[in-house]
C-alpha positions as CSV (number, residue, x, y, z in Angstrom):
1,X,98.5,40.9,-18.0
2,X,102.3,41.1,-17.3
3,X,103.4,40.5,-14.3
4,X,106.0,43.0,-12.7
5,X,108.7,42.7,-9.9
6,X,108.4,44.2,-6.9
7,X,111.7,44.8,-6.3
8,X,112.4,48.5,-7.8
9,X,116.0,47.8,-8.2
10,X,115.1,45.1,-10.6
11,X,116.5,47.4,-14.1
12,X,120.0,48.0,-12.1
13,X,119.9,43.9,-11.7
14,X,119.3,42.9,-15.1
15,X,122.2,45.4,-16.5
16,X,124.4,44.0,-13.8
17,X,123.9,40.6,-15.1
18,X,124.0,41.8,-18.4
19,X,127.3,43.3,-17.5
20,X,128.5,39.8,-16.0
21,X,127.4,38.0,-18.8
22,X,129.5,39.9,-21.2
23,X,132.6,39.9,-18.9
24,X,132.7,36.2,-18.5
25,X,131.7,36.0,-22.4
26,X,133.8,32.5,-22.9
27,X,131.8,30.7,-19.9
28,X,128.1,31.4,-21.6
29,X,126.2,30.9,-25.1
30,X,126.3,33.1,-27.8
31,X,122.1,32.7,-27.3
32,X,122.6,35.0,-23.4
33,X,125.2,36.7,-24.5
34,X,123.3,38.3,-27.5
35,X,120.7,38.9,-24.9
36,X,123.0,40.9,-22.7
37,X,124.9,42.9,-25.5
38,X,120.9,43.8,-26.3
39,X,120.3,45.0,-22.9
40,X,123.3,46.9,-22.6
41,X,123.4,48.2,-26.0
42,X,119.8,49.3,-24.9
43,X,120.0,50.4,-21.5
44,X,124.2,51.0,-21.3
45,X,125.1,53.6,-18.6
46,X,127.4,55.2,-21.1
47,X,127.7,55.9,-25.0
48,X,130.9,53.8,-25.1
49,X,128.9,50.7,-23.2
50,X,126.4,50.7,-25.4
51,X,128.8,51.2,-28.4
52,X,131.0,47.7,-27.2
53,X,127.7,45.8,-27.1
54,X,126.8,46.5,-30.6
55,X,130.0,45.7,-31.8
56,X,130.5,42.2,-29.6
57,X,127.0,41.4,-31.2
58,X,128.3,41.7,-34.3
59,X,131.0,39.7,-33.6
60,X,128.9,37.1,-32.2
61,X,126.3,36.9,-35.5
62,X,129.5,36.6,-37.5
63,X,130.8,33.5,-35.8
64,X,127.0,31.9,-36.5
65,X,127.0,29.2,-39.3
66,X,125.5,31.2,-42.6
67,X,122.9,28.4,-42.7
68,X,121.7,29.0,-39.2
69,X,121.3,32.5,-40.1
70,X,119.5,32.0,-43.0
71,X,117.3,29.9,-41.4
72,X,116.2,32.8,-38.5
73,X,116.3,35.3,-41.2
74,X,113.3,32.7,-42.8
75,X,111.6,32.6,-40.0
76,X,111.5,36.5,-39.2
77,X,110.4,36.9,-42.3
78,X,107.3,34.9,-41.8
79,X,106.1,36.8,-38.7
């Protein structure tokens, strides 16, 4: 069973901190920031939004070591 907020607004306040996340990009880990480009790129208000996640996500897999990717690409591959 998954639990679910009561709080109605709670979509609009996960896209805002996706939104904060992204803007403030240098203060947080590459780990929460992929996880707000996914939201956004996702969920985005507009095609342009959602278009500058998918490219900051790129440019935050590229910066990963290739071994590190490697390694998750390993492990996806197992599941």
């Amino acid at each position: 069973m998954t639990h679910r907020p009561q709080n109605a607004d709670w979509p609009a306040d996960r896209i805002a901190e996706a939104r904060a996340v992204i803007a403030d990009a240098a203060q947080h880990s590459d780990h929460l920031i992929r996880l707000a480009c996914n939201v956004l790129i996702v969920h985005g208000a507009t095609e342009a939004e959602r278009k500058d996640a998918r490219v900051l996500l790129v440019v935050i897999d590229a910066r990963r070591p290739v071994h590190a990717a490697q390694r998750d690409d390993q492990g996806r591959a197992g599941l």
